[in-house]
N, CA, C and O atoms as CSV, one atom per row, in Angstrom:
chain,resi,resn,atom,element,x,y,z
A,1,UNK,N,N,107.389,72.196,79.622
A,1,UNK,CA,C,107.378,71.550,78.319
A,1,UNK,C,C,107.896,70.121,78.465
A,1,UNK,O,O,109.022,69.963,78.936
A,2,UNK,N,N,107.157,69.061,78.094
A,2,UNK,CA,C,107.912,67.671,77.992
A,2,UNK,C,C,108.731,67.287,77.018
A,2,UNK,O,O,108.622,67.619,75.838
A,3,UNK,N,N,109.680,66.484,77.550
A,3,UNK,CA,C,110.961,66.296,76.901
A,3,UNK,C,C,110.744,64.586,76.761
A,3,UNK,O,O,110.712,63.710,77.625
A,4,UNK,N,N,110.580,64.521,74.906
A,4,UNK,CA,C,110.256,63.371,74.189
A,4,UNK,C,C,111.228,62.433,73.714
A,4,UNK,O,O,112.170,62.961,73.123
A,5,UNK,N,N,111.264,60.852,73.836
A,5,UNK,CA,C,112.750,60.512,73.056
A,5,UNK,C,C,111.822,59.753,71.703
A,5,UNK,O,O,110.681,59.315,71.558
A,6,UNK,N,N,113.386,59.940,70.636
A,6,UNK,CA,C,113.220,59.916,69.070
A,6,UNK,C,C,114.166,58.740,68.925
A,6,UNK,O,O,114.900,58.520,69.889
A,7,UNK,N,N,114.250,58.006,67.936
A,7,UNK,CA,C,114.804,56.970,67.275
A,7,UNK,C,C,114.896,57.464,65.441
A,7,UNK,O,O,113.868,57.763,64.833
A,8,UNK,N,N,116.051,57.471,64.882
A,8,UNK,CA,C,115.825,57.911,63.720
A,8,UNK,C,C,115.714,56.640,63.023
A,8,UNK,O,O,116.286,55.590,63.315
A,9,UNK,N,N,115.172,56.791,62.380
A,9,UNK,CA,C,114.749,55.635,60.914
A,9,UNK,C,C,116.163,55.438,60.079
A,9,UNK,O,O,116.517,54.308,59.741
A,10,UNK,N,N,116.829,56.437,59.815
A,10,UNK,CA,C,117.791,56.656,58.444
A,10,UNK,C,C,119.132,56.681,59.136
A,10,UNK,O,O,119.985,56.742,58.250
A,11,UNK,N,N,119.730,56.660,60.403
A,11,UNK,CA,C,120.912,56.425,60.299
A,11,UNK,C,C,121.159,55.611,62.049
A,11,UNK,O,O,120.235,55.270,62.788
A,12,UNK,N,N,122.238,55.508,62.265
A,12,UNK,CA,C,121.889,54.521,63.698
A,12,UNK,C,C,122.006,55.161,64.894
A,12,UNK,O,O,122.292,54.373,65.796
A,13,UNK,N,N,121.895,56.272,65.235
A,13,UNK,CA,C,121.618,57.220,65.501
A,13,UNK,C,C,120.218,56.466,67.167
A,13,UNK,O,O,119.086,56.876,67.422
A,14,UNK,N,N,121.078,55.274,67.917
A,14,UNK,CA,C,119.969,54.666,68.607
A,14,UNK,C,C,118.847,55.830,69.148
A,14,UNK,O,O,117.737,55.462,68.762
A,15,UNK,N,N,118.761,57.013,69.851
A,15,UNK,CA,C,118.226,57.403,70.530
A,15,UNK,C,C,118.490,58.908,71.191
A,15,UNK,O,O,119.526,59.199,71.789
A,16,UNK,N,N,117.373,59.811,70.980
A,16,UNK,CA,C,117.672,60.953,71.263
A,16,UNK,C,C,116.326,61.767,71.979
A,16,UNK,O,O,115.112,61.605,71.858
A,17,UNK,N,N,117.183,62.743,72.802
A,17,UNK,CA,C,115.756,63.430,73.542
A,17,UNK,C,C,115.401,64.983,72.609
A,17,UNK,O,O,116.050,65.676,71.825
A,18,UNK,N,N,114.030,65.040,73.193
A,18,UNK,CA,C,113.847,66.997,72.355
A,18,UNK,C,C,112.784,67.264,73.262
A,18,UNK,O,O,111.873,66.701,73.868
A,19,UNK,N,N,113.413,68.592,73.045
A,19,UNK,CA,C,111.958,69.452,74.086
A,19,UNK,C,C,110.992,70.103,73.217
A,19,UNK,O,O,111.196,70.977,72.375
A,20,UNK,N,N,109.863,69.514,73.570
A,20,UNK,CA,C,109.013,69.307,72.405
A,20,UNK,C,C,107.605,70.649,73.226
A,20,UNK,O,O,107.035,70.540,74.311
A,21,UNK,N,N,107.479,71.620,72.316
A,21,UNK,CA,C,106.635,72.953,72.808
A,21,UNK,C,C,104.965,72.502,72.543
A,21,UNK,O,O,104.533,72.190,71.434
A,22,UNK,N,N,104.253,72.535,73.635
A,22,UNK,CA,C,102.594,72.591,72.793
A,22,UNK,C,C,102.191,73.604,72.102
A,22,UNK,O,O,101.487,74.527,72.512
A,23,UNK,N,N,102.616,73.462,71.062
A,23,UNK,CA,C,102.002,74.622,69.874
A,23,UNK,C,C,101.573,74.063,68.924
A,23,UNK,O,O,102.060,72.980,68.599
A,24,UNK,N,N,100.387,74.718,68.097
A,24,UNK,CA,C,99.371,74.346,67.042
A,24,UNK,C,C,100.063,73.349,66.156
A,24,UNK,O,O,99.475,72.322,65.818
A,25,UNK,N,N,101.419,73.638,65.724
A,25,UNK,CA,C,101.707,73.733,64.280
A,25,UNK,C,C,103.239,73.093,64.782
A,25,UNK,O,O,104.168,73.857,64.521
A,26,UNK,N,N,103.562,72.040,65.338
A,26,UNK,CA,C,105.077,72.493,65.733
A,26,UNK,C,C,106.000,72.474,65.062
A,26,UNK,O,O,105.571,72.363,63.913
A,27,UNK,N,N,107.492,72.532,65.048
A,27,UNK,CA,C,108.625,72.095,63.596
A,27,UNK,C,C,108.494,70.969,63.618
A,27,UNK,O,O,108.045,70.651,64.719
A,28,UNK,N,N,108.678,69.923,62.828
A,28,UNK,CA,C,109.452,68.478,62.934
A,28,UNK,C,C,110.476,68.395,63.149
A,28,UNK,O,O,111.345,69.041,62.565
A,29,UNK,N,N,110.705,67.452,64.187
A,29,UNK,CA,C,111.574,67.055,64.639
A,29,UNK,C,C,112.363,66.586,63.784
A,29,UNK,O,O,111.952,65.829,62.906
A,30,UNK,N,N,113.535,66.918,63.875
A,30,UNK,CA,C,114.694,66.134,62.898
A,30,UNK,C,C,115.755,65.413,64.242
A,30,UNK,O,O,115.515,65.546,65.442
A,31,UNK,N,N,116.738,64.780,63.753
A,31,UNK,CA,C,117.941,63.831,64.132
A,31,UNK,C,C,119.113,65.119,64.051
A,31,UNK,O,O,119.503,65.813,63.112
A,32,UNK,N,N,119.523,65.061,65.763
A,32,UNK,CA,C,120.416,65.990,65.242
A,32,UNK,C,C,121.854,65.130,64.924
A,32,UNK,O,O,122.949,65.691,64.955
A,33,UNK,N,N,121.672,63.602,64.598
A,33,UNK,CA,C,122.944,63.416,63.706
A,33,UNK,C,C,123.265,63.611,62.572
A,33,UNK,O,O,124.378,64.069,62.312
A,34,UNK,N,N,122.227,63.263,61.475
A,34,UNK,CA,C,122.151,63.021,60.066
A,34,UNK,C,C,121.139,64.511,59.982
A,34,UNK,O,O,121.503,65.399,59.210
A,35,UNK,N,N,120.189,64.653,60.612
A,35,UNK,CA,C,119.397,65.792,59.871
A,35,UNK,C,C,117.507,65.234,59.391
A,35,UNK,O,O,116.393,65.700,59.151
A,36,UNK,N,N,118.244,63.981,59.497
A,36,UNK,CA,C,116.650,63.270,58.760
A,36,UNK,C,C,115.607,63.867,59.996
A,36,UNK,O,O,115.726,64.286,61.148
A,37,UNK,N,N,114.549,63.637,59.033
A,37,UNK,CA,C,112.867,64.316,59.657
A,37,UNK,C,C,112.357,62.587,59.826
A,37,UNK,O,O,111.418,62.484,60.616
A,38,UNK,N,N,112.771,61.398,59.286
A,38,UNK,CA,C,112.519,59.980,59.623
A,38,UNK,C,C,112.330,59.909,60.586
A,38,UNK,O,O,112.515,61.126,60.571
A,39,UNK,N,N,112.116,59.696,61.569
A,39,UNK,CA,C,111.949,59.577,62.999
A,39,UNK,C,C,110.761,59.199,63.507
A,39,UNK,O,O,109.651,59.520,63.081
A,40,UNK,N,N,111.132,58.191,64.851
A,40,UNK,CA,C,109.934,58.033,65.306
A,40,UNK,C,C,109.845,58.087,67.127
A,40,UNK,O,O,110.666,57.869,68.017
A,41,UNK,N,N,108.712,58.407,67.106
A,41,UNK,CA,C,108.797,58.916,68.799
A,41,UNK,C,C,108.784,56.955,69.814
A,41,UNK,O,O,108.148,55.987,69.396
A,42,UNK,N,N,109.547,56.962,70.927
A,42,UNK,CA,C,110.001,55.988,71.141
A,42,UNK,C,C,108.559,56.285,72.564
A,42,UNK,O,O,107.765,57.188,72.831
A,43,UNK,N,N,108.900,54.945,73.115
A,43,UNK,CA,C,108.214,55.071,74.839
A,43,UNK,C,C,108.949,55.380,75.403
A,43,UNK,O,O,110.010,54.769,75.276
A,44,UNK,N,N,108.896,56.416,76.304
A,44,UNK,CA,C,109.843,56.841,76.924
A,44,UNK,C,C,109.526,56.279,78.967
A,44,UNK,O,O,108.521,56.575,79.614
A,45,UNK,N,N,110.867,55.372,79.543
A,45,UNK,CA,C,111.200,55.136,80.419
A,45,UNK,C,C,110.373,56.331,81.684
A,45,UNK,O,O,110.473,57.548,81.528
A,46,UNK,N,N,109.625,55.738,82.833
A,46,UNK,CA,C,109.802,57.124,83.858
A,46,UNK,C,C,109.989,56.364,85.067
A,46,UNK,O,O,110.342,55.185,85.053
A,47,UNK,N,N,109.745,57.059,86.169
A,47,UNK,CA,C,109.792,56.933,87.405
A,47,UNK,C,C,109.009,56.986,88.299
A,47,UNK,O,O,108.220,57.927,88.397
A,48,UNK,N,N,109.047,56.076,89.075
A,48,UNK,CA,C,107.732,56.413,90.521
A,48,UNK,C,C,108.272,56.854,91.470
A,48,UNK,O,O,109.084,56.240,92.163
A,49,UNK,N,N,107.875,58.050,91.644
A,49,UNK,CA,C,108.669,58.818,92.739
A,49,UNK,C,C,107.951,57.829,94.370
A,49,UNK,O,O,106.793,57.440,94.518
A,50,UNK,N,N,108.858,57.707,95.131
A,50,UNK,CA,C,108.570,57.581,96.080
A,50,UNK,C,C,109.297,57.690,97.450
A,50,UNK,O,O,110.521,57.633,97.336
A,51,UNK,N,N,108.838,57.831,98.703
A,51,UNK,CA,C,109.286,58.129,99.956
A,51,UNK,C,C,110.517,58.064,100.064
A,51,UNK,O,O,111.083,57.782,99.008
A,52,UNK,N,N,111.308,58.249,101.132
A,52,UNK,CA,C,112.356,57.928,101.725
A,52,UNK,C,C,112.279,55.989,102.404
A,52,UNK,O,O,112.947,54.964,102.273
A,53,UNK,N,N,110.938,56.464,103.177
A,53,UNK,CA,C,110.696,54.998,104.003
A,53,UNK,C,C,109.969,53.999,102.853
A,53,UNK,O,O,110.165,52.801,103.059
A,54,UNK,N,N,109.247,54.296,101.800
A,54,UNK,CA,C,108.784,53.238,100.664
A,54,UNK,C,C,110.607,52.663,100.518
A,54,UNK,O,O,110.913,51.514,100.836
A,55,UNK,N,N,111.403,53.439,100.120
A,55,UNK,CA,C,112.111,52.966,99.268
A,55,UNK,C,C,113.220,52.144,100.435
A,55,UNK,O,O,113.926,51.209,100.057
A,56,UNK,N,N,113.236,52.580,101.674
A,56,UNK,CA,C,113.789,51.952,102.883
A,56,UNK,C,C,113.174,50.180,102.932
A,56,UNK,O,O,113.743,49.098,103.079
A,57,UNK,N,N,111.768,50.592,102.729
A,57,UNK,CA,C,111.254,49.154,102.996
A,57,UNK,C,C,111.094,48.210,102.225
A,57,UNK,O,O,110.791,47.070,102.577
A,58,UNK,N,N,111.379,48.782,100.482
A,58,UNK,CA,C,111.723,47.729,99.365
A,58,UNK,C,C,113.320,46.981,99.692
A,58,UNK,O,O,113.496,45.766,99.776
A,59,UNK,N,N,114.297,47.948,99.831
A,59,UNK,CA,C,115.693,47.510,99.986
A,59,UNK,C,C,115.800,46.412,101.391
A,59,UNK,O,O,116.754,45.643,101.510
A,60,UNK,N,N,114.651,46.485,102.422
A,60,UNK,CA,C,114.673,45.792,103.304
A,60,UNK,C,C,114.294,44.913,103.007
A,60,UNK,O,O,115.103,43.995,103.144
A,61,UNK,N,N,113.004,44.524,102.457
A,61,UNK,CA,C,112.205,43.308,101.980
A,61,UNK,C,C,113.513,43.104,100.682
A,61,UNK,O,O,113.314,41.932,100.362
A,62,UNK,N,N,114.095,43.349,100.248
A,62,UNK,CA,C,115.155,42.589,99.388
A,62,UNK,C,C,116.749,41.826,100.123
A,62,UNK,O,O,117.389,40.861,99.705
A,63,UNK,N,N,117.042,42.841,101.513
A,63,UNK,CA,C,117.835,42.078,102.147
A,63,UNK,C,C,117.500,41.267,102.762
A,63,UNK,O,O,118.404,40.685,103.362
A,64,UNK,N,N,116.225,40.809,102.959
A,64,UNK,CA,C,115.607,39.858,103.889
A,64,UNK,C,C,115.621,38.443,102.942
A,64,UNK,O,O,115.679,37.299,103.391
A,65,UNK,N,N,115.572,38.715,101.943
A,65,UNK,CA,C,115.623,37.089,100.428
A,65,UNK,C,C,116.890,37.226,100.047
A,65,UNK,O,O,117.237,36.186,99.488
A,66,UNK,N,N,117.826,38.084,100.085
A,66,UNK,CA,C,119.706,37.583,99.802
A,66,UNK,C,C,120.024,36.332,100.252
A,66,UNK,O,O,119.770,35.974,101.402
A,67,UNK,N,N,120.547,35.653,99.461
A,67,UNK,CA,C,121.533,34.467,99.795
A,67,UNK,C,C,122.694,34.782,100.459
A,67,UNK,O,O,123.573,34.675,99.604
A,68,UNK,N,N,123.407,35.248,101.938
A,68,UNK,CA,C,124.054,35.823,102.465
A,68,UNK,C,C,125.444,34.960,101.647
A,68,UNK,O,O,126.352,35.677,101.228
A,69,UNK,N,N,125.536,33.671,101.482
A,69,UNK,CA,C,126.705,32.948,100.879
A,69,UNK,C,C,126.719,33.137,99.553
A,69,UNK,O,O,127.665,32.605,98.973
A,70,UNK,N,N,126.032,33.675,98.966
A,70,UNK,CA,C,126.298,34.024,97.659
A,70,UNK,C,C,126.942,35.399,97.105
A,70,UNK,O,O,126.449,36.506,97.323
A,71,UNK,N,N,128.203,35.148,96.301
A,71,UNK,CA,C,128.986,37.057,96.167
A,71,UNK,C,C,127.813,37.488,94.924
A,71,UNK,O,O,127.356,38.617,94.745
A,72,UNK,N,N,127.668,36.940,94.581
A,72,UNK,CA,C,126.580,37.001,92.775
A,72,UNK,C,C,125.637,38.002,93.770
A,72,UNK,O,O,125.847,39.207,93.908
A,73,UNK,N,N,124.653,37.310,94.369
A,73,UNK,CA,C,123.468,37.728,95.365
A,73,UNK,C,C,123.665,39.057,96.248
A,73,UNK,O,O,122.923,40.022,96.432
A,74,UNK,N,N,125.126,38.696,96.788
A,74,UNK,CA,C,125.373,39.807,98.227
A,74,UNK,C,C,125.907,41.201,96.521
A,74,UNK,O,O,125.616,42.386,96.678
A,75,UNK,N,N,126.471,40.846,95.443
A,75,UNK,CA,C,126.712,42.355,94.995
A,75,UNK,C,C,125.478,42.904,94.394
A,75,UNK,O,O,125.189,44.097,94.482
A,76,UNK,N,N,124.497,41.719,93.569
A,76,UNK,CA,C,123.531,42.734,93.387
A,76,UNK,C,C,122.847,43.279,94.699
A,76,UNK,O,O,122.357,44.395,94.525
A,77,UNK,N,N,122.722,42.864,95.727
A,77,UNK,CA,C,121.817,43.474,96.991
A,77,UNK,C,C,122.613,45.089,96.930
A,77,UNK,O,O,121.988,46.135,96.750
A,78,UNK,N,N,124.349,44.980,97.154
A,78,UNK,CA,C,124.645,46.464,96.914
A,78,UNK,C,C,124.591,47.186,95.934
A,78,UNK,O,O,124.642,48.385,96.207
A,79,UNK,N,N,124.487,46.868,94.624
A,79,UNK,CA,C,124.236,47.701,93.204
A,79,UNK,C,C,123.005,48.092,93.955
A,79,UNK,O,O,123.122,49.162,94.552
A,80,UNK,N,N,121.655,47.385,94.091
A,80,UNK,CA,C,120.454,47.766,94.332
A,80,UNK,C,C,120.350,49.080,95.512
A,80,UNK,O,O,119.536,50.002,95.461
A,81,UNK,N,N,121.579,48.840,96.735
A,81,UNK,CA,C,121.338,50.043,98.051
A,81,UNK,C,C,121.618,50.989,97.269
A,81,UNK,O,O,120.812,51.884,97.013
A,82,UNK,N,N,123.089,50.908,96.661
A,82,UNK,CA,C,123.636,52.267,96.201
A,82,UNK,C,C,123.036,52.745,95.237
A,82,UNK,O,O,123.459,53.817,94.805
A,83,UNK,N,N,121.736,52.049,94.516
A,83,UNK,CA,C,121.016,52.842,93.472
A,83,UNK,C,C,120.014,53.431,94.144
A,83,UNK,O,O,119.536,54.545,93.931
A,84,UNK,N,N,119.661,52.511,95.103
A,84,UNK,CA,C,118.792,53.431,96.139
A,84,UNK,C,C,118.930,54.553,96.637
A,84,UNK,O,O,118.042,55.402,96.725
A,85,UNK,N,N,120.315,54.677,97.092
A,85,UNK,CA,C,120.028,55.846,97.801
A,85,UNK,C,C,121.506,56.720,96.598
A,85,UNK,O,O,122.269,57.601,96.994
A,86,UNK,N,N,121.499,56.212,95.413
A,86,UNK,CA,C,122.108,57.826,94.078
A,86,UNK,C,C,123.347,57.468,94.777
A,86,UNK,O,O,123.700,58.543,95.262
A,87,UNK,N,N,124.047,56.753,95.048
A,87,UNK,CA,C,125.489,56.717,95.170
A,87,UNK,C,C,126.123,55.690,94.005
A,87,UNK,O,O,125.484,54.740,93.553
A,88,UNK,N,N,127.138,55.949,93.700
A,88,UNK,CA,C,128.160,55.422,92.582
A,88,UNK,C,C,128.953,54.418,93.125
A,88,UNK,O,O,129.820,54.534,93.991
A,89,UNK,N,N,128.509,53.238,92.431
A,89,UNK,CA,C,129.152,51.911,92.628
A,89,UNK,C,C,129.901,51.387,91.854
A,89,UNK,O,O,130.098,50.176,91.957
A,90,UNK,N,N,130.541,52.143,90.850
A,90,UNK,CA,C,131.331,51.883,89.162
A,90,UNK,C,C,132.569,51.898,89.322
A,90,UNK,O,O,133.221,51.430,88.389
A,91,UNK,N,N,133.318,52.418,90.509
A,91,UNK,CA,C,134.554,52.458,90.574
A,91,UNK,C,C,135.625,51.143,91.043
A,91,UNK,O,O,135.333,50.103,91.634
A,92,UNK,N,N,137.039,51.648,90.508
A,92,UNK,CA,C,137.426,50.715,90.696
A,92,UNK,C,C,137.716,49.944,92.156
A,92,UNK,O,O,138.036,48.764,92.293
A,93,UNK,N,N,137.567,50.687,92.937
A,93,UNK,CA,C,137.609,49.956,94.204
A,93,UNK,C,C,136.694,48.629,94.900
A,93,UNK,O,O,136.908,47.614,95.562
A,94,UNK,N,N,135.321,49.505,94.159
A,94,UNK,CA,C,134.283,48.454,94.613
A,94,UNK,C,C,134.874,47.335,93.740
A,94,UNK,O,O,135.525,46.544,94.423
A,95,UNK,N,N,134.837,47.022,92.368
A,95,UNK,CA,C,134.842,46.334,91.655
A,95,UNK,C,C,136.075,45.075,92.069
A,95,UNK,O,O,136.069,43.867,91.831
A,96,UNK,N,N,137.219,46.054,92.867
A,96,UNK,CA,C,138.016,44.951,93.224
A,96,UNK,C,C,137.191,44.204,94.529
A,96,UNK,O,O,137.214,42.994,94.759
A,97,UNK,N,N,136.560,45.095,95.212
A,97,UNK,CA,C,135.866,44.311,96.721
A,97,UNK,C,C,135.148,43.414,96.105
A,97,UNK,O,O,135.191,42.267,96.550
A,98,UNK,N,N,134.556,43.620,95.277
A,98,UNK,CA,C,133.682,42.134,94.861
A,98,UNK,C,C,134.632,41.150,94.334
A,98,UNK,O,O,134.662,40.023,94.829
A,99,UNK,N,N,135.381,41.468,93.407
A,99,UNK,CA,C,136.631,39.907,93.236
A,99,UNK,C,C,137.357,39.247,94.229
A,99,UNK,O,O,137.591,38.038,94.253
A,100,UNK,N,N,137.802,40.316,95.278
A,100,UNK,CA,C,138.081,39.799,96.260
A,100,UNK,C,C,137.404,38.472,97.525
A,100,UNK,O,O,137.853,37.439,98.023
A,101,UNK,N,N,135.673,39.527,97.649
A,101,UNK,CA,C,134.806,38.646,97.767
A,101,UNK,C,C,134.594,37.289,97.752
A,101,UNK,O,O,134.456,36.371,98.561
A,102,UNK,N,N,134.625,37.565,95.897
A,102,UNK,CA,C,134.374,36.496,95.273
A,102,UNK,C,C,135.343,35.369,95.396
A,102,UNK,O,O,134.928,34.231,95.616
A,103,UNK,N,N,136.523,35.612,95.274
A,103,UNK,CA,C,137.887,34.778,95.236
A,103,UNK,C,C,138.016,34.005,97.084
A,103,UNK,O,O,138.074,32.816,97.398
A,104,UNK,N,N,138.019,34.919,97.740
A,104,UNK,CA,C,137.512,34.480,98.825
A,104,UNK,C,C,136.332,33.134,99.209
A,104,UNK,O,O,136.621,32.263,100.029
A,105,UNK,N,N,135.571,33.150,98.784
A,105,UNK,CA,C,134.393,31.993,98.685
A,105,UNK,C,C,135.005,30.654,97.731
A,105,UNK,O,O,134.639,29.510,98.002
A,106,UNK,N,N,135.796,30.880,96.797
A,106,UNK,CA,C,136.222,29.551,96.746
A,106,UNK,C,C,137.252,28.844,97.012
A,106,UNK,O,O,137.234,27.628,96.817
């Protein structure tokens, strides 16, 4: 069954998913904040699945155009690995390695 995202009309309520059944007749969808049936079906975001080595050789062809002197440049290149390969870059440690980095360069 595909799973649809909703935007309600009537309260702010930005954005919500539902698993939506192929049947003749289905319920309407309501907001499960407010309740409203307002709603409207949004575009929903997907993904291109791809290889191990596709996704090896995008992150390569991106370290190959880094500005190695730049901290701006060198942290997005690592946001980009560690999204690559599903590892968590939010913590506070990294966050100090990049100020440090950064403080460093001037």
């Amino acid at each position: 069954m595909p799973i649809f995202e909703f935007a309600c009309n009537d309260c702010p309520q930005k954005r919500f998913s539902e698993l939506v059944g192929m049947l003749a007749n289905p319920a309407p969808i309501q907001c499960p904040r407010c309740g409203s049936k307002n709603v409207r079906k949004l575009v929903s975001r997907f993904a291109r699945l791809r290889s191990a080595d596709e996704a090896l050789d995008s992150l390569a062809e991106l370290a190959d155009t880094v500005d190695e002197s730049s901290p701006q440049a060198m942290r997005h290149l690592m946001k980009e690995v560690a999204h690559g390969m599903d590892a968590d870059l939010s913590g506070d440690d990294v966050e100090e390695l990049f100020e440090t980095a950064a403080e460093s360069e001037e």
